[in-house]
C-alpha positions in Angstrom: 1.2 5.9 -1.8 -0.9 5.5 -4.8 -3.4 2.8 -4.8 -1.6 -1.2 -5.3 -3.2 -3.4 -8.0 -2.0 -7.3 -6.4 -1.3 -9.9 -8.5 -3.6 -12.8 -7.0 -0.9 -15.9 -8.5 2.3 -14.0 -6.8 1.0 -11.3 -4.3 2.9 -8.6 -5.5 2.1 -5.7 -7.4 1.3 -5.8 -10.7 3.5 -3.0 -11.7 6.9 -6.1 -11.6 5.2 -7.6 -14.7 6.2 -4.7 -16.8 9.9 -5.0 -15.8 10.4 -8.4 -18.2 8.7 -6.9 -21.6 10.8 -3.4 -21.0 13.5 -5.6 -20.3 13.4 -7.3 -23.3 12.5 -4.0 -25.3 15.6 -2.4 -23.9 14.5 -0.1 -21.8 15.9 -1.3 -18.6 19.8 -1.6 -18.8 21.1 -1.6 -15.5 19.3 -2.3 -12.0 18.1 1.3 -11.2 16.2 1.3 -14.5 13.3 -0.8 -13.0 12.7 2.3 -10.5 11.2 3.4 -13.7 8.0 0.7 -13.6 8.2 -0.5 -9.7 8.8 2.3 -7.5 12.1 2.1 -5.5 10.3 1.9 -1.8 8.2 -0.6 -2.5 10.6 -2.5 -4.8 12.5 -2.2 -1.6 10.1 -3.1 1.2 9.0 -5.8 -1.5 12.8 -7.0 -0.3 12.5 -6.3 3.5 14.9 -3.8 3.0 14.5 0.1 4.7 14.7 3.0 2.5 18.0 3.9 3.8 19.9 0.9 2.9 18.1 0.7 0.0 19.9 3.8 -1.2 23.3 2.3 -0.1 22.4 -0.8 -2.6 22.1 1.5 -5.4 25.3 3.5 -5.1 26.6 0.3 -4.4 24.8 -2.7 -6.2 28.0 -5.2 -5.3 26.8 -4.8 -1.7 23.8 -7.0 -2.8 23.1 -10.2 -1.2 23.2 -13.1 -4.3 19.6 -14.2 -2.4 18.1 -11.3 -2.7 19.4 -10.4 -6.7 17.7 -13.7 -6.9 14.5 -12.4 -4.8 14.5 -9.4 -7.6 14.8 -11.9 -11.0 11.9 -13.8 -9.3 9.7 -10.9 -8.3 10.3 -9.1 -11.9 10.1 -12.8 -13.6 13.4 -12.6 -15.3 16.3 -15.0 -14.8 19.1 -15.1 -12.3 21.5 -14.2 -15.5 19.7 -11.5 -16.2 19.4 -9.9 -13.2 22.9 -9.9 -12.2 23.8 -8.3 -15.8 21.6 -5.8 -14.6 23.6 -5.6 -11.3 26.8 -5.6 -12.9 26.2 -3.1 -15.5 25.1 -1.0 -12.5 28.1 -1.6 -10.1 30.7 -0.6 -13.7 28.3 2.4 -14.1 28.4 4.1 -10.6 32.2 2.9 -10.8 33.1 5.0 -14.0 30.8 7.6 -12.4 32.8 8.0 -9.4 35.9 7.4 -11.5 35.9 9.3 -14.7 38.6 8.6 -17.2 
């Protein structure tokens, strides 16, 4: 792994600040589009989650924990709202993935 720049005021990487302004740019539409700016094994260790069942929570975001979509908004500084849009536009796109009209 690549060098970490740490936020002194949160302790995380610097990397979760970006996830708000491509938020609100429209780049991230669903949850899996953060992977994009935080990189899914650290987003996930971030969490105290292992790889393996971080892999589960994608293909199957409603297998979340509310606390921990919460966790996420906090980390990426976006609201609870927002973040489980994100989930939810995730669990109805891996849906109509495994179910194609």
């Amino acid at each position: 792994m690549g060098k970490r720049n740490i936020d002194p005021m949160t302790g995380l990487d610097t990397r979760y600040h970006l996830v708000k302004v491509m938020l609100e740019r429209g780049h991230i539409e669903k949850l899996s589009d953060i992977f994009r700016y935080v990189p899914k094994t650290l987003f996930f260790q971030d969490l105290g989650y292992r790889i393996d069942r971080a892999d589960q929570l994608i293909e199957m975001p409603d297998g979340f924990i509310v606390r921990k979509l919460f966790e996420i908004a906090q980390n990426c500084e976006i609201t609870e709202e927002e973040v489980l849009s994100l989930m939810l536009k995730e669990y109805r796109f891996r849906k109509a993935k495994k179910n194609p009209s």
